[in-house]
C-alpha positions in Angstrom: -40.8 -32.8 -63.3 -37.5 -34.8 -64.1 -36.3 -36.5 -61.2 -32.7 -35.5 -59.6 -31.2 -38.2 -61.1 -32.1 -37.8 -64.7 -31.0 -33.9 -64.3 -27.7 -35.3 -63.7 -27.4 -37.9 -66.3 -28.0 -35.3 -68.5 -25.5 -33.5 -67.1 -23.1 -31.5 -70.1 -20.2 -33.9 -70.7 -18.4 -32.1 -73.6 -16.4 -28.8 -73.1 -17.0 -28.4 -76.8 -21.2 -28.7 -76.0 -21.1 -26.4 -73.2 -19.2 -23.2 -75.3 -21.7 -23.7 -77.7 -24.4 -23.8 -75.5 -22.5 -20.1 -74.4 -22.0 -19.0 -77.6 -18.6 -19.2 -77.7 -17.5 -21.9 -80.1 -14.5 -19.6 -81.3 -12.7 -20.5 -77.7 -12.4 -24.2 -78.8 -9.0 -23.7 -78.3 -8.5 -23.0 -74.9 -9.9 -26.4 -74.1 -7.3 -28.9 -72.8 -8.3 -32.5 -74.3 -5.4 -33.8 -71.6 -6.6 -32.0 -69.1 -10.5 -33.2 -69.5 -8.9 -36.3 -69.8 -7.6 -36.2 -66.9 -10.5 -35.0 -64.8 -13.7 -35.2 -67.2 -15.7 -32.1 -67.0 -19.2 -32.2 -65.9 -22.1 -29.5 -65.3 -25.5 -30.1 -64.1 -27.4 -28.1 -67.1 -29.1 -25.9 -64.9 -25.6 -24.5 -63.2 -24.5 -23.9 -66.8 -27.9 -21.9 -67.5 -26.6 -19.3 -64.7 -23.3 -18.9 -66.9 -23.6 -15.5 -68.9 -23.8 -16.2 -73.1 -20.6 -15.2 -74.9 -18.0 -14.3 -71.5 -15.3 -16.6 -72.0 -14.3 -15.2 -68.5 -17.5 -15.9 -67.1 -17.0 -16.8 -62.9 -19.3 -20.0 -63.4 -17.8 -21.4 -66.5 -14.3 -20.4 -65.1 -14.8 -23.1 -62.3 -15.6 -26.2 -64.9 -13.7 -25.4 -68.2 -10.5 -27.8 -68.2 -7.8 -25.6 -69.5 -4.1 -25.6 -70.8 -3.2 -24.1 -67.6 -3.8 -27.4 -65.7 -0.9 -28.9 -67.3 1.3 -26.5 -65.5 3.9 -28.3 -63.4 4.3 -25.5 -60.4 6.6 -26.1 -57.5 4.5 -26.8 -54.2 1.6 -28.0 -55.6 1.1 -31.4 -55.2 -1.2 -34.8 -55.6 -2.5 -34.6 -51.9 -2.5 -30.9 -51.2 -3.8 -31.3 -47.4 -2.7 -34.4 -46.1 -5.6 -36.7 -46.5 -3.7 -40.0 -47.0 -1.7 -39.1 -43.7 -5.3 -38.4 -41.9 -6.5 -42.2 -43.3 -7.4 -44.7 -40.3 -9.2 -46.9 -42.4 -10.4 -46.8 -46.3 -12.6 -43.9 -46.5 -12.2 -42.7 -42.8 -10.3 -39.8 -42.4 -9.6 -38.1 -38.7 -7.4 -35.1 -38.5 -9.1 -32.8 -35.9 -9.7 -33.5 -32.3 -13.5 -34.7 -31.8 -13.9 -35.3 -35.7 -13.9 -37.5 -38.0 -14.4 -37.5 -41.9 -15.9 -40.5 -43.8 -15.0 -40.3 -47.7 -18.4 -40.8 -48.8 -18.4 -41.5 -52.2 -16.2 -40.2 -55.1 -19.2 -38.8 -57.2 -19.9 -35.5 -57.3 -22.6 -33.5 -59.6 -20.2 -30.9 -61.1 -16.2 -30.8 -61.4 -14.9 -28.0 -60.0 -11.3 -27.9 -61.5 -9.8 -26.7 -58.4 -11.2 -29.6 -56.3 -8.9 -30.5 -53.6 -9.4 -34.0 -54.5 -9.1 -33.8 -57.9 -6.6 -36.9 -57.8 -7.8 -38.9 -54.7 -7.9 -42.4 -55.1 -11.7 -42.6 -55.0 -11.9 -46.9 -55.9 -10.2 -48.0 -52.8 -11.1 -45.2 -50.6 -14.9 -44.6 -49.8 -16.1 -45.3 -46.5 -19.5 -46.9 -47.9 -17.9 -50.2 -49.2 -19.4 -53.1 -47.1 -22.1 -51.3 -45.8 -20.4 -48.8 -43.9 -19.1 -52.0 -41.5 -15.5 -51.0 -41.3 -16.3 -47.2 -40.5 -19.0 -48.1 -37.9 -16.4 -50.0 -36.2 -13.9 -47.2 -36.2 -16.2 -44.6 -34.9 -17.8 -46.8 -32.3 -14.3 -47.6 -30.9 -13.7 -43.8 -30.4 -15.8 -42.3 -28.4 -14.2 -39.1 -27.9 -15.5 -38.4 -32.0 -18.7 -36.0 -31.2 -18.9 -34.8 -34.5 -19.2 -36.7 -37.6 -18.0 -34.7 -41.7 -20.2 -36.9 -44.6 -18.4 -35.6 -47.4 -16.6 -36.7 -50.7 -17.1 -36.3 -53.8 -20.5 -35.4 -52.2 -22.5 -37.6 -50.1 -25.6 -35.9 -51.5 -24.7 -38.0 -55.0 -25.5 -40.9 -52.8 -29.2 -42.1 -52.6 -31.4 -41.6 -49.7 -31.9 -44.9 -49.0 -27.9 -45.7 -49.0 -27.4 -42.5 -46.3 -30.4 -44.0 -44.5 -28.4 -46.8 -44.0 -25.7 -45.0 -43.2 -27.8 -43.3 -40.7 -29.7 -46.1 -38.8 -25.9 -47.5 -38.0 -25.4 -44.5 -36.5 -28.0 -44.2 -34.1 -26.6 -46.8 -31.5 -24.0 -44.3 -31.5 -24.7 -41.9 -28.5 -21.1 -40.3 -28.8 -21.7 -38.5 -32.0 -23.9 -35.7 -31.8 -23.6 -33.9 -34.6 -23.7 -34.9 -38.2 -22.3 -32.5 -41.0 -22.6 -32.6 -44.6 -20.2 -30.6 -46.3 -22.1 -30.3 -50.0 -22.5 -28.6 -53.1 -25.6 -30.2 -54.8 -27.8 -27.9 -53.4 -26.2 -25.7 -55.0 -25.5 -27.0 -58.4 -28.4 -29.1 -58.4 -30.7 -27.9 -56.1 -33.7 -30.7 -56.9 -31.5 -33.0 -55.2 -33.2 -31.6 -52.0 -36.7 -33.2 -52.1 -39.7 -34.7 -49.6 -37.8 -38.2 -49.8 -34.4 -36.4 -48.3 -35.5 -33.9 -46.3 -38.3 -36.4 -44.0 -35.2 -38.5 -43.9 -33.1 -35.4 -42.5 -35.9 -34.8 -39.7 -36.0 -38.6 -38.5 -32.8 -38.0 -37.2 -31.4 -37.7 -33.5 -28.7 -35.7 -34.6 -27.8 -32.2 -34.6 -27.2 -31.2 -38.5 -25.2 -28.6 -40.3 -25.1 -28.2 -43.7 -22.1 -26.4 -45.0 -23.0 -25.5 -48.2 -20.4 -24.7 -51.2 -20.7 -21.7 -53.2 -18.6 -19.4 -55.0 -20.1 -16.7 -56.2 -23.6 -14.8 -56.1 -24.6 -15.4 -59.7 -24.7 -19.7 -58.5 -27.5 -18.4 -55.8 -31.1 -18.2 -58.3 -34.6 -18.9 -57.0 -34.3 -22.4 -57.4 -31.2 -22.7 -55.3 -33.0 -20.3 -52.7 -36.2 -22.8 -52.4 -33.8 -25.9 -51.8 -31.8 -23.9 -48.9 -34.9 -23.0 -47.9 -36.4 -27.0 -47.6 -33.2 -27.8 -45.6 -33.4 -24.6 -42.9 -36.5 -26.3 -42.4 -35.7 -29.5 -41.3 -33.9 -27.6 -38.7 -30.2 -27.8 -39.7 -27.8 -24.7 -39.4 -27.0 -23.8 -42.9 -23.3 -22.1 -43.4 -21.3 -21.6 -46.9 -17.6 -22.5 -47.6 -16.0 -20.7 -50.5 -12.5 -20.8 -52.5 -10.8 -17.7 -53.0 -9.9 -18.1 -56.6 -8.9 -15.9 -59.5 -10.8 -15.0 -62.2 -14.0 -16.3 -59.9 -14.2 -13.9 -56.8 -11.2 -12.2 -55.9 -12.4 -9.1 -55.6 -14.5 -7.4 -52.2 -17.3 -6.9 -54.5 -17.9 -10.5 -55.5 -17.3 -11.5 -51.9 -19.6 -9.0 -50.7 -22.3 -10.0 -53.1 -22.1 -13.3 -52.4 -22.3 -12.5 -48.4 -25.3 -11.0 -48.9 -26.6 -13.4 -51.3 -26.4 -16.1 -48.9 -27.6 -14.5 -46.3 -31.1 -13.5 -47.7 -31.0 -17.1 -48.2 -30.9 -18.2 -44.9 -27.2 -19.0 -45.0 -23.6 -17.6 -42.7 -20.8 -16.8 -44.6 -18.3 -19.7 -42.8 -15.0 -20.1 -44.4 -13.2 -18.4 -47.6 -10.2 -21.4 -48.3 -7.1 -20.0 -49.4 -6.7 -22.1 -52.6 -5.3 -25.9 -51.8 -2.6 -26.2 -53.3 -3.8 -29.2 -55.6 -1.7 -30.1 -58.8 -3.8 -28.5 -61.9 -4.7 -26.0 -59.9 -2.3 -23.1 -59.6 -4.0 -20.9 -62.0 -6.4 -20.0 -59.4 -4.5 -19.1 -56.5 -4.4 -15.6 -55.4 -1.7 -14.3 -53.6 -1.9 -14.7 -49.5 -0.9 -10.4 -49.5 -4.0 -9.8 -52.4 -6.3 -12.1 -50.2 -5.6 -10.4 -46.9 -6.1 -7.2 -48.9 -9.7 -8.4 -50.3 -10.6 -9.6 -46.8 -9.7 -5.8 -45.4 -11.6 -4.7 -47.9 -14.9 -7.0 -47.1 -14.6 -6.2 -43.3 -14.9 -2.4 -43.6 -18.1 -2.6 -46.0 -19.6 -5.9 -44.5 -21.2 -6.4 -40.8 -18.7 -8.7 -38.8 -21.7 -12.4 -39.4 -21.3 -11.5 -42.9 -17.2 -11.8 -43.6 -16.2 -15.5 -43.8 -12.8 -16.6 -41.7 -9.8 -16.5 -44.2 -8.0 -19.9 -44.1 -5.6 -22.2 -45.0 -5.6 -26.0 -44.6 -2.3 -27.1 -44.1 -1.3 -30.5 -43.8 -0.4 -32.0 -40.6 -2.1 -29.3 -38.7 -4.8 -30.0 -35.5 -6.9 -27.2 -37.3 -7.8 -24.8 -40.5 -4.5 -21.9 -40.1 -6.2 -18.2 -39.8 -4.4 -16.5 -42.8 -5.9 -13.0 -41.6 
């Protein structure tokens, strides 16, 4: 079997490759070549496998195809759509909330979601793993009121288990932090990411660990996906989902509600649906705050109450996510 990081090296590069892969080579003209230049696509082949041949408007291929639309210029949305840089204590380290801190990871990521919030983050001076993680050992040591440390990115599941097991054994002189959170979507889009290396590394752990996972919509959730969930409940970690509310992707109650249940049967909580950041490139997604409350009605009168994710907004400056419900 291929190992995780062949898969994605082999990852579809070419918007051109992946419609006609779809079937859909007459689309060719949708495609922004400023756009991909901008932010270069890239799909794991086995997320574009899930993608339904010849639906231009399929919900997968909808995240990943750079469009014309992403040359918009639209009032209000911006470079740094939630107020990282003004979060920054030290390259990489970001602390916004009270008791948590963030470390910028890496920049890499297995796929390009074109709505990523971070689409235009300055990824080659800020990652919290140059030097060995020195600089953001230092930081959290010197806080100890931090209880709670985010790995995210990019993803910090692009990183190599031996480079988080470095991270990790720094850690452990750490007694203040308690809980370790890795907010990821490889095990999503490349669930073979998760294997025996990883996950024995996961259990060596002192920490607590929560895995908030990043999925979309119930067509990303297949068998494979399932298994990999499955390897990580083991390990003992509490598994939750964040989503984007975005259009043409799952703004309906029925795609919510699918994907609530989808998630659930694999072991995972519905968490958070984000009100789309409002990241330049982006605006073509955003639904309406009045249509989302609407859709979250909606969800809540067909859906027990551990099944509807929290409706939010990150909003920059903020001690925490805003309840938009």
């Amino acid at each position: 079997m291929p190992s995780w990081q062949s898969l994605w090296r082999d990852s579809v590069q070419n918007p051109e490759e992946l419609l006609e892969l779809l079937g859909l080579q007459g689309f060719s003209d949708r495609i922004s070549p400023h756009a991909q230049g901008q932010f270069a696509l890239r799909v794991p082949r086995g997320f574009a496998a899930k993608m339904r041949m010849g639906d231009i408007d399929d919900p997968l291929l909808r995240q990943v195809l750079p469009l014309h639309d992403e040359l918009l210029q639209v009032p209000g949305f911006d470079l740094d759509a939630v107020g990282d840089m003004a979060a920054r204590q030290l390259p990489g380290v970001l602390h916004k909330y009270h008791g948590r801190a963030l470390l910028v990871t890496t920049g890499s990521c297995a796929i390009n979601c074109r709505y990523c919030f971070r689409r235009h983050f300055p990824y080659a001076q800020e990652t919290a793993a140059a030097n060995q993680w020195q600089q953001a050992i230092g930081y959290l040591a010197g806080d100890t009121a931090i209880t709670e440390l985010l790995l995210s990115g990019g993803d910090p599941l692009s990183l190599s288990t031996g480079k988080l097991r470095s991270l990790g054994d720094q850690l452990k002189p750490l007694a203040h932090i308690k809980r370790l959170r890795f907010h990821t979507r490889l095990p999503i889009v490349l669930p073979e990411r998760i294997d025996v290396e990883f996950t024995d590394w996961l259990q060596s752990l002192p920490h607590q660990l929560v895995f908030v996972v990043h999925a979309n919509h119930a067509n990303e959730l297949d068998g494979a996906v399932t298994s990999a969930l499955g390897k990580l409940a083991r390990t003992g970690a509490t598994l939750l989902n964040q989503s984007v509310l975005l259009k043409g992707v799952n703004d309906s109650s029925d795609a919510l509600a699918a994907l609530s249940e989808r998630l659930f049967d694999a072991g995972v909580l519905p968490y958070y649906l984000h009100q789309l950041d409002r990241v330049q490139g982006a605006a073509h997604f955003e639904v309406p705050p009045d249509r989302a409350k609407a859709i979250l009605a909606e969800l809540m009168a067909r859906l027990p109450g551990y099944l509807v994710p929290k409706l939010v907004q990150e909003i920059a400056g903020q001690p925490n996510k805003t309840p938009v419900f």
